[in-house]
N, C-alpha and C positions, 0 to 999 in steps of 0.2 A: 834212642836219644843220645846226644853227644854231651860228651862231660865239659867241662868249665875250660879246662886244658887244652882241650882240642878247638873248642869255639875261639879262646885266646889266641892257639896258634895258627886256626882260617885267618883273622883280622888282621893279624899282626903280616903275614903271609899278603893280602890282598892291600895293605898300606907300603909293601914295598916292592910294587909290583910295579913295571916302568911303562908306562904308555905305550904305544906305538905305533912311531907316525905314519902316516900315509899318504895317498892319495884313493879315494872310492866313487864309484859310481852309484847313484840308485837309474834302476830302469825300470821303465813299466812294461810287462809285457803284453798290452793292451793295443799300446801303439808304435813299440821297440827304439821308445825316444829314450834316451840317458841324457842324464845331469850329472859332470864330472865336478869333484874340488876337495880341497885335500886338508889335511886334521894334524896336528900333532898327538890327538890321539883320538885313534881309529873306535874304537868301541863306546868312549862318551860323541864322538859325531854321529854314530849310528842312532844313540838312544835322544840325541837332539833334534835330528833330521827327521825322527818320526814324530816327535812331541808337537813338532813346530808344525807336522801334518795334519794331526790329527787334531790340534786346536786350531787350524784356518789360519796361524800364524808364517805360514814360510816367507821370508822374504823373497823367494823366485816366484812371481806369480803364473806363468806359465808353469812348471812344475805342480802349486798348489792346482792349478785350475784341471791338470790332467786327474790331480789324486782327488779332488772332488768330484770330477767325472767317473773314473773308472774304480775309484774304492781302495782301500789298503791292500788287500790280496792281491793285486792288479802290479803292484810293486818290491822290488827286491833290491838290498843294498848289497855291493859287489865291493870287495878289498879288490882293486886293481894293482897296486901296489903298493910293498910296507917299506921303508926306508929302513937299511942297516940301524943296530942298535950304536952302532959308534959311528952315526951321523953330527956331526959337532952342533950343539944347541945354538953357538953365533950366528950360525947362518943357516939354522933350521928350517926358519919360514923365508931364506930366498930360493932354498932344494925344493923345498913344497912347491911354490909357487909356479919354478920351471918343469918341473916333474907333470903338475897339475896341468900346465898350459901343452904338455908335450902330448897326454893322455887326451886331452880335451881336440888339438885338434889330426888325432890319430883317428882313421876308419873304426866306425862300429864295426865288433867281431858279432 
């Protein structure tokens, strides 16, 4: 078991922990379709993208329709890339968004 000290300074440790942004795919390899788009932070978009799955919530319905079709296992979320940590926050979401558009219409690997 961990002492009082140590649990304080996991918390403390994970409250100054910095996002990081990105751009990610999920694909399914059912039918080797991906869904690009990008996050200023990469690990709450991953734990949103499956939530909004697996309650019939996504707003892409061609995405939901495949993960209703072919089941959770069927899909994997891909960091495609993470934007530098000194990406200036002003213009955060217009790097995202060209970054995202650049991935999006780049050849499936």
């Amino acid at each position: 078991m961990i002492g009082k000290a140590e649990r304080k300074e996991a918390a403390r440790e994970f409250k100054e922990r910095k996002p990081l942004p990105g751009i990610f795919a999920i694909r399914c390899a059912s039918t080797g379709r991906r869904w690009v788009d990008a996050s200023p932070n990469l690990a709450a978009a991953e734990n949103s993208q499956f939530f909004q799955l697996r309650q019939g919530l996504h707003r892409n319905k061609e995405l939901q329709a495949d993960w209703n079709t072919h089941g959770e296992p069927s899909f994997n979320f891909e960091v495609l890339e993470a934007l530098p940590e000194d990406t200036p926050s002003l213009n955060l979401r217009d790097v995202l968004a060209e970054r995202r558009r650049a991935w999006a219409e780049a050849p499936q690997a």
